[in-house]
N, C-alpha and C positions, 0 to 999 in steps of 0.2 A: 504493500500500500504506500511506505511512503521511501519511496527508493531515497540514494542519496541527491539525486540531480533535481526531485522534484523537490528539496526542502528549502531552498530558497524562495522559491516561486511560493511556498503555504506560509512561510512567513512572511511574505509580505501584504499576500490574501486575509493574513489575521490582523496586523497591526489598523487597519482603519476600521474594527470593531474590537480592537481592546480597551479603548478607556472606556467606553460604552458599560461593556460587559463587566469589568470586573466591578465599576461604582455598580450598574444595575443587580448583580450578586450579592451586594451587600445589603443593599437593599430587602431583595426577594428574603435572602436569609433572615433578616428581620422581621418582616414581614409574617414568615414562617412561625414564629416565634407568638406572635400576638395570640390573645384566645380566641380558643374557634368555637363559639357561641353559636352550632349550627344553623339551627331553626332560626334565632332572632338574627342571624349575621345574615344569612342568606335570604331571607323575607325583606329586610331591609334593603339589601345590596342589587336585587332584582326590581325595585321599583325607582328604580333613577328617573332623577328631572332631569327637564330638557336640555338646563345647560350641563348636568354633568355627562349627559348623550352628546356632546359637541367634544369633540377632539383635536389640540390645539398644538402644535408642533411647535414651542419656545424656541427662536431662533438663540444661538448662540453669538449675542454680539460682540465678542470678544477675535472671531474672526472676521468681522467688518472692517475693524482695525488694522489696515494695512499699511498704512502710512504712520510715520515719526511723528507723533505731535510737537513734538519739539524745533525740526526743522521743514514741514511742509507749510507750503504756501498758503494765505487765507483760504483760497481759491478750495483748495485739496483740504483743506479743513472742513469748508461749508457742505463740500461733496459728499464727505465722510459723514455729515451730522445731520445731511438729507438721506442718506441708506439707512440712518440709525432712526431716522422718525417713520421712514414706511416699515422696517422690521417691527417698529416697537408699536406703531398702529393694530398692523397686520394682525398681530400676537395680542390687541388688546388689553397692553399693559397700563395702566393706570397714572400713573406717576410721571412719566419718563417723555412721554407725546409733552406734554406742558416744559417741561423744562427745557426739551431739546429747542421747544418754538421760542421759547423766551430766549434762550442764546442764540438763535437767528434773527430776531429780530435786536438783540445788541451788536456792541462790537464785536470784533473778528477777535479782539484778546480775551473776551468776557466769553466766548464762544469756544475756544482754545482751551483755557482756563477749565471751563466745565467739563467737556470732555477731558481731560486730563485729571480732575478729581472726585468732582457730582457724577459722572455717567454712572460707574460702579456702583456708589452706592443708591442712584435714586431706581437704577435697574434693581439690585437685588432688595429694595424694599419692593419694588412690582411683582418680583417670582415669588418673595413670602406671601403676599396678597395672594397670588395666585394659587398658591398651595394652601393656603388657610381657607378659600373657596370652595376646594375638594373636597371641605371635612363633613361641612351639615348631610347631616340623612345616609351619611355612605357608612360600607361595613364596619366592622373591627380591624379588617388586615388596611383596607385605604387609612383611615383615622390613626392607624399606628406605621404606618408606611409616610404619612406626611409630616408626622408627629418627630418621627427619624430626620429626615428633612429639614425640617424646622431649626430644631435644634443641632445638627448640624452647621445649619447657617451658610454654607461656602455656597458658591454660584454651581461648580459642580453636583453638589449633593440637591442643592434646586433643581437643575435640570433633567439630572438626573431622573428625579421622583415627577417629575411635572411629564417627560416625555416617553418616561418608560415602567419607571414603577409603578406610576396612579393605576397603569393600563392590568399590569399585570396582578395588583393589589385587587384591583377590581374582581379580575378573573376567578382571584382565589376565592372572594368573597360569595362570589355564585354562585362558584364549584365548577368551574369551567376550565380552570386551569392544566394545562399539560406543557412542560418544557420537555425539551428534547438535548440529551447528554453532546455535549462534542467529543466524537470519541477519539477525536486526532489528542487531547489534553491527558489521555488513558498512554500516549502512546510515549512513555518514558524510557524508552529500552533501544539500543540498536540493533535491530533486526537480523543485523548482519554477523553482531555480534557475540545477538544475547545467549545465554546457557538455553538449552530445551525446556528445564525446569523451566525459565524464566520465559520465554514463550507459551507456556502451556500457563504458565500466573497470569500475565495477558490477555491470553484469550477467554480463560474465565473472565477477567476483568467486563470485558467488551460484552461477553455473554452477559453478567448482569444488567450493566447498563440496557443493550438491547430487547430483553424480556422486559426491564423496566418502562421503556417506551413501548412497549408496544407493535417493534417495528416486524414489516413483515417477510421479509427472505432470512437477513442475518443472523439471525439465532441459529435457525437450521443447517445455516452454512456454515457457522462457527462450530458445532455438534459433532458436524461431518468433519471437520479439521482434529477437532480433539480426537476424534473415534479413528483415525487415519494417523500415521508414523508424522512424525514430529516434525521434517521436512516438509512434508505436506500441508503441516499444519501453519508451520514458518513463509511457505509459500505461498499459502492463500494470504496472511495476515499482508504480507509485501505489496500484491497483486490485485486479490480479488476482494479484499477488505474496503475499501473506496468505493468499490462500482456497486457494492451490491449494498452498501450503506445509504452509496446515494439514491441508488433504483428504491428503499423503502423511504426516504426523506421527499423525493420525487410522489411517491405512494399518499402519503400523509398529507402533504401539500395540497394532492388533487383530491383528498375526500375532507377538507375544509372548505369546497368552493359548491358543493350541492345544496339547495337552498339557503345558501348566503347572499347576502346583498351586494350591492355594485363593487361597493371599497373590497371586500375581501375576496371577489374573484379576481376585478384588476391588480390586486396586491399578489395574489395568489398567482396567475398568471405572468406575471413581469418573476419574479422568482424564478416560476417551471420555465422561461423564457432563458434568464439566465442562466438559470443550470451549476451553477455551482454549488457546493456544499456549503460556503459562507451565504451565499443570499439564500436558501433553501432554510438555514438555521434562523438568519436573522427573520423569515417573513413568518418562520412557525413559531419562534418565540421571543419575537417583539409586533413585527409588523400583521400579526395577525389580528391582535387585540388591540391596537391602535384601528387599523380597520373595523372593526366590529364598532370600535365608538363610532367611528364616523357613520357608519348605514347603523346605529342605536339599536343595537341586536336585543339590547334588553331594556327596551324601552316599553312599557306596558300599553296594551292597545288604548284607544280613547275613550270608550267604554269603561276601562276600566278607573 
C-alpha cells in the first residue's frame, strides 16, 4: 500500500488537512466526553431552528492578510480592509463590518492602525458571539463542544468549533454520527522492513478499525491475508491495502447521497469525482455534516 516512492506524494496529500484534523480531534474527543442524556439530548438536538439549520463557513481572515502592514501602500491597505468587510459580511459577523467601515471612512493611518491591532481582537469577539449563538436549545455534546471553545479563547479553537465541531457535535447529538478511521495513521511500521510478527500486529490493527467502520471488502480481505503465509499477507498490506480501502470509502460515500438533499449529493459527488482517499475522508467526516446543515436534514417539518 504505501511503497517507498509513493510516501512523498501522501505527505503532502495530508498536510492541507492536518491542522484541520488534529484541532477538530480534540474537539470531537471532548465532545465524547460530555453526558449523553439520550432521550432529553437527542429530543432536543433533533428539533433545530432555523438559524441553527443555516450552515456558515467562518472565513479564516488571517489568510487575507497578504500584505506587510507595515510597509504596503495606503492603496494595498484599503484593498486588504475591502476583502476583510465582504468576508466578515459574508460570515455575518457582528462587530467587525462597523469597525472595518469606520477605518475606511478615516484616515489611511487610523485604517492601518486598526488592522494592525483592533482587526484581531474585534474579529475574535464576533467568532465568541458566534459560538455563544450555537448554544440555546442544542444538545449536550454542541453546549459542551462550544463551551470547549469558549474557553479556549484562541481564533483557532473558534474556528475550529464554528466550522467543524458544531457540525459534528450536532451529529453526535442525534445519533447520527459515524467517523471513519485513517488507516494510513495505523501504518507505523516499514513494510519492507517490518518483523512478520509485526505485520501480522498491523493487520489486526486495520482489521479492527475496518469492522469498526463498517466498511465493506476490507475486513474480508485482511482475513484472507492473515489466513494466507505472511508474504502474502505483507503483500497485500503494500499493494492491495489502498484500492480496496478506497473501493469501501468510494462505497460509503455513494450510500450517503440516496434520499439526501442537494448539498450532500453535490458534496458527495465532487469527493466520488475526486477520488482520493483525503477528499473521500474529508467529505465522510467533515463535509458531510456541514452539508446536511445546509439542505437542514433535521429540520422538523412545519407541521410540526
Amino acid at each position: 500500500m504505501f511503497r517507498t516512492e509513493d510516501r512523498s506524494r501522501e505527505r503532502g496529500e495530508r498536510v492541507v488537512h492536518m491542522r484541520l484534523k488534529i484541532a477538530a480531534g480534540v474537539l470531537l474527543a471532548l465532545a465524547f466526553l460530555a453526558p449523553a442524556t439520550s432521550a432529553v439530548a437527542q429530543t432536543r438536538s433533533t428539533v433545530l431552528t432555523e438559524t441553527s439549520c443555516q450552515a456558515t463557513v467562518y472565513t479564516d481572515i488571517r489568510e487575507l492578510v497578504t500584505v506587510d502592514l507595515d510597509t504596503a501602500s495606503d492603496t494595498e491597505v484599503r484593498v486588504l480592509a475591502n476583502q476583510i468587510m465582504a468576508a466578515a459580511v459574508r460570515d455575518s459577523l457582528t462587530t467587525l463590518p462597523g469597525r472595518i467601515q469606520a477605518g475606511l471612512d478615516g484616515t489611511a493611518d487610523d485604517l492601518r492602525a486598526f488592522l494592525k491591532t483592533g482587526l484581531r481582537i474585534s474579529w475574535t469577539t464576533d467568532l465568541r458571539i458566534a459560538a455563544n449563538r450555537t448554544m440555546p436549545n442544542a444538545g449536550d455534546n454542541v453546549r459542551a463542544a462550544a463551551q470547549v471553545a469558549l474557553d479556549n479563547g484562541t481564533i483557532d479553537a473558534l474556528l475550529t468549533y464554528l466550522n467543524h465541531g458544531l457540525y459534528i457535535a450536532r451529529a453526535l447529538d442525534a445519533g447520527s454520527l459515524k467517523l471513519f478511521a485513517d488507516i494510513r495513521e495505523l501504518v507505523t511500521v516499514d513494510l519492507d522492513t517490518a518483523s512478520d510478527t509485526e505485520v501480522r500486529v498491523l493487520a489486526n490493527q486495520i482489521m479492527a478499525a475496518a469492522v469498526r467502520d463498517s466498511l465493506t471488502t476490507l475486513p474480508g480481505r485482511i482475513q484472507a491475508g492473515l489466513d494466507g503465509t505472511a508474504d502474502d499477507l505483507r503483500a497485500f498490506l503494500k499493494t492491495g491495502l489502498r484500492i480496496s480501502w478506497t473501493t469501501d470509502l468510494r462505497i460509503a460515500a455513494n450510500r450517503t447521497m440516496p434520499n439526501a438533499g442537494d448539498n450532500v449529493r453535490a458534496a458527495a459527488q465532487v469527493a466520488l469525482d475526486n477520488g482520493t482517499i483525503d477528499a473521500l475522508l474529508t467529505y465522510l467526516n467533515h463535509g458531510l455534516y456541514v452539508a446536511r446543515a445546509l439542505d437542514c436534514v433535521y429540520q422538523p417539518a412545519a407541521s410540526a
